[in-house]
TORDRENDO-178507 format. One record per residue (C-alpha): residue in three letters; z, x, y; residue number from 1. Coordinates in steps of 0.001 Angstrom, whole numbers, plus 500000, padded with zeros to 6 digits. Layout:
[ALA; [Z; X; Y]; NUM] ...
This chain:
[UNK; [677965; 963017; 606030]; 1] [UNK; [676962; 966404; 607478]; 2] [UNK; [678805; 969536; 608620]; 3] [UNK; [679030; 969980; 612541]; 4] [UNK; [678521; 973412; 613205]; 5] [UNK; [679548; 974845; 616928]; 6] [UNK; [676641; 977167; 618287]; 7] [UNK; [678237; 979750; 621080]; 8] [UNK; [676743; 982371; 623222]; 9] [UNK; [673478; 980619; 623253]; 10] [UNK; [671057; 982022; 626180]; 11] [UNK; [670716; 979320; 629420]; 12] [UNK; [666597; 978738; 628425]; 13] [UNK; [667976; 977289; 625110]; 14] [UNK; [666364; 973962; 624255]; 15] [UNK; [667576; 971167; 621740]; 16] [UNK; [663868; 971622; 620272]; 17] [UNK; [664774; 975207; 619804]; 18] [UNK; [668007; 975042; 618085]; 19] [UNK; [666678; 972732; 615772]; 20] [UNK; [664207; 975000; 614601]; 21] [UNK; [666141; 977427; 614699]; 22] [UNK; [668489; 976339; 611952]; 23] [UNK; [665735; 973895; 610099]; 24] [UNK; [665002; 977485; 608754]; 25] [UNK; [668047; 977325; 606498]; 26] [UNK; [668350; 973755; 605725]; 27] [UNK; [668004; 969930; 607261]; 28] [UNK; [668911; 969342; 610573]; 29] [UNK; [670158; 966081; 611323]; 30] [UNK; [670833; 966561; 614995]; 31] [UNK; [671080; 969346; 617620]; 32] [UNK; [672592; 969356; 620839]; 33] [UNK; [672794; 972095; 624039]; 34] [UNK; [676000; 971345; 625826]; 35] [UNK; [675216; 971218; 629807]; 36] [UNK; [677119; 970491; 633025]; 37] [UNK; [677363; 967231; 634123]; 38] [UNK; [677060; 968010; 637599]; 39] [UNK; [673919; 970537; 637661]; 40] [UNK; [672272; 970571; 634007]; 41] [UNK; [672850; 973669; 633469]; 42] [UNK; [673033; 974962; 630052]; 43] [UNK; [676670; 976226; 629346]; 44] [UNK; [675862; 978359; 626892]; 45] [UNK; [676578; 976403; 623785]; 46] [UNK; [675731; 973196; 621507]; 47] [UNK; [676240; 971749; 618361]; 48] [UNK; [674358; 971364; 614941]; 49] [UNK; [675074; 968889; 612610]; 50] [UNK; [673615; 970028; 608876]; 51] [UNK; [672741; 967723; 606416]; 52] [UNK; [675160; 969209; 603217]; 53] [UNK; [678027; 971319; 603804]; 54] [UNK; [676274; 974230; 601031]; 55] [UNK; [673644; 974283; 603974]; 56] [UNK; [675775; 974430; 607006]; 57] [UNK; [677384; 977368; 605099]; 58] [UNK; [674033; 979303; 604980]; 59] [UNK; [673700; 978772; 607934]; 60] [UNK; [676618; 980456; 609650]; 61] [UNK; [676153; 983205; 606982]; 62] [UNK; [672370; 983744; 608149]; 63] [UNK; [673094; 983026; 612190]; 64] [UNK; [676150; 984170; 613541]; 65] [UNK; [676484; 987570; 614929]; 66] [UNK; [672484; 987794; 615055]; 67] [UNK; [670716; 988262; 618478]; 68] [UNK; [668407; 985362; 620406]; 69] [UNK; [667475; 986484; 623951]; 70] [UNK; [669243; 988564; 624677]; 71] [UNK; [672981; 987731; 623328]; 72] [UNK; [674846; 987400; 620395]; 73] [UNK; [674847; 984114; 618570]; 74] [UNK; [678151; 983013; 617143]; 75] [UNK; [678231; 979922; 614591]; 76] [UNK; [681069; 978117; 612999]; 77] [UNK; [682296; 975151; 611525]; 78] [UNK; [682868; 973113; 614587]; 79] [UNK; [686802; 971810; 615259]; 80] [UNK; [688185; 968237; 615894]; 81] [UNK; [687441; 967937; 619542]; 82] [UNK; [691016; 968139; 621284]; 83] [UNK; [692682; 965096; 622893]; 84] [UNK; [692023; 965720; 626653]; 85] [UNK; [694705; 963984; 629088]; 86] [UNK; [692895; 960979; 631102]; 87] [UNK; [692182; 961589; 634959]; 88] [UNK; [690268; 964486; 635919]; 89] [UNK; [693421; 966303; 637935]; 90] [UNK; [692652; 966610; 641896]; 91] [UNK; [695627; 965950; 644549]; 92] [UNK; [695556; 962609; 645840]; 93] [UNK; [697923; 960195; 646864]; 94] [UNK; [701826; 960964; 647623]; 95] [UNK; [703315; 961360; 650879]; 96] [UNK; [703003; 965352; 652185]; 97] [UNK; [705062; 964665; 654968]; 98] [UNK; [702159; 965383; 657273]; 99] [UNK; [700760; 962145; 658008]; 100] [UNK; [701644; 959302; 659943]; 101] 
């Protein structure tokens, strides 16, 4: 299994085509993903790389983060365990203000 890298400060033109070839330079890719809204599709400035070996994924953050692409600062890590999120999406709703009839 491969090492998940996160990719941050990634410029909004950033494609999936683009990281890959990005880090293909230093190793096999075996999947690349810009993270977007849901709502507009707008890049949000990050993604994920997964790296084939763990000695690649390595030269990879060594050779990648802190260097520029288009204008910003690239920074690349070993990705973290995404975190338990709560269920429900938060909003108001429901209860008795008071206020209605």
């Amino acid at each position: 299994m491969g090492t998940k890298l996160y990719v941050g400060s990634l410029p909004y033109s950033t494609t999936e085509q683009q990281l890959t070839e990005l880090f293909a330079q230093h190793g096999t890719v075996q999947s690349a993903k810009v993270i977007s809204d849901r709502y507009t599709g707008q890049s949000r400035g990050f993604g994920f790389v997964e790296m084939a070996t763990n000695e690649e994924a390595q030269k990879a953050i060594t050779a990648l983060n802190g260097t520029p692409l288009g204008g910003r600062t690239l920074v690349v890590n070993e990705a973290r365990p995404q975190e338990k999120r709560p269920y429900g999406g938060g909003g108001g709703g429901g209860g008795d203000r008071g206020d209605r009839w």
